[in-house]
N, C-alpha and C positions, 0 to 999 in steps of 0.2 A: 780798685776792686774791693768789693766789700765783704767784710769777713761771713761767712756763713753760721748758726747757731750751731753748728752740727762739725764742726770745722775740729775738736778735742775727738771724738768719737773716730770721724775720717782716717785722720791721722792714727789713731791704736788703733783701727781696723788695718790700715793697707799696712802699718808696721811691722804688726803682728805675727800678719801673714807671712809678710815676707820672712822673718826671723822664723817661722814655721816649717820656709822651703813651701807653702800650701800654691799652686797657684791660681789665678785669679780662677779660670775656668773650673779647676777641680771642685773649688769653694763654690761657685756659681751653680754646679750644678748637685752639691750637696745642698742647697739652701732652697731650689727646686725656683731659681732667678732667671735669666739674662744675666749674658758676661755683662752688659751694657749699664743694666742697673746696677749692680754690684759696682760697676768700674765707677758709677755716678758717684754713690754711698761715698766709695773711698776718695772722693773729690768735697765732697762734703755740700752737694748740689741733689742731695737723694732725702728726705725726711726719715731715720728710721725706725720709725715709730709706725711708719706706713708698712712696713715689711710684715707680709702674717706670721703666724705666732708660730708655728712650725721653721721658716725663715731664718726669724729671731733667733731661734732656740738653737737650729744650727749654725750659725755664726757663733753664737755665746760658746757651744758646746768644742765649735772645731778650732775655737781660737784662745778659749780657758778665758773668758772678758765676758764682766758683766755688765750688759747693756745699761740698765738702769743708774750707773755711775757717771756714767756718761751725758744722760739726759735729762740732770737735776737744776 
């Protein structure tokens, strides 16, 4: 299996969460997603760069992580 570029990002995402207590659904529907995409993202088979800017912002915002560290 080959690694995905996205594959650091993934990873602080589903971690994060979970050290949050947030779960996926709650997150999912603050980010105005699918549990599905969301559950992709944290597989690291999601681009997130594709997620609109509202998305982004609540992810960044409900998980205290800044996206763009991640996609340098």
């Amino acid at each position: 299996m080959t690694a995905s570029p996205f594959d650091r990002l993934a990873r602080a995402v589903r971690e994060r969460r979970r050290l949050l207590g947030i779960g996926l659904p709650e997150l999912a529907r603050d980010m105005g997603v699918s549990e599905a995409l969301l559950s992709a993202l944290e597989r690291g088979e999601y681009d997130p760069r594709s997620l609109h800017m509202l998305a982004q912002r609540a992810l960044s915002h409900r998980l205290d992580l800044t996206l763009d560290v991640f996609l340098l």
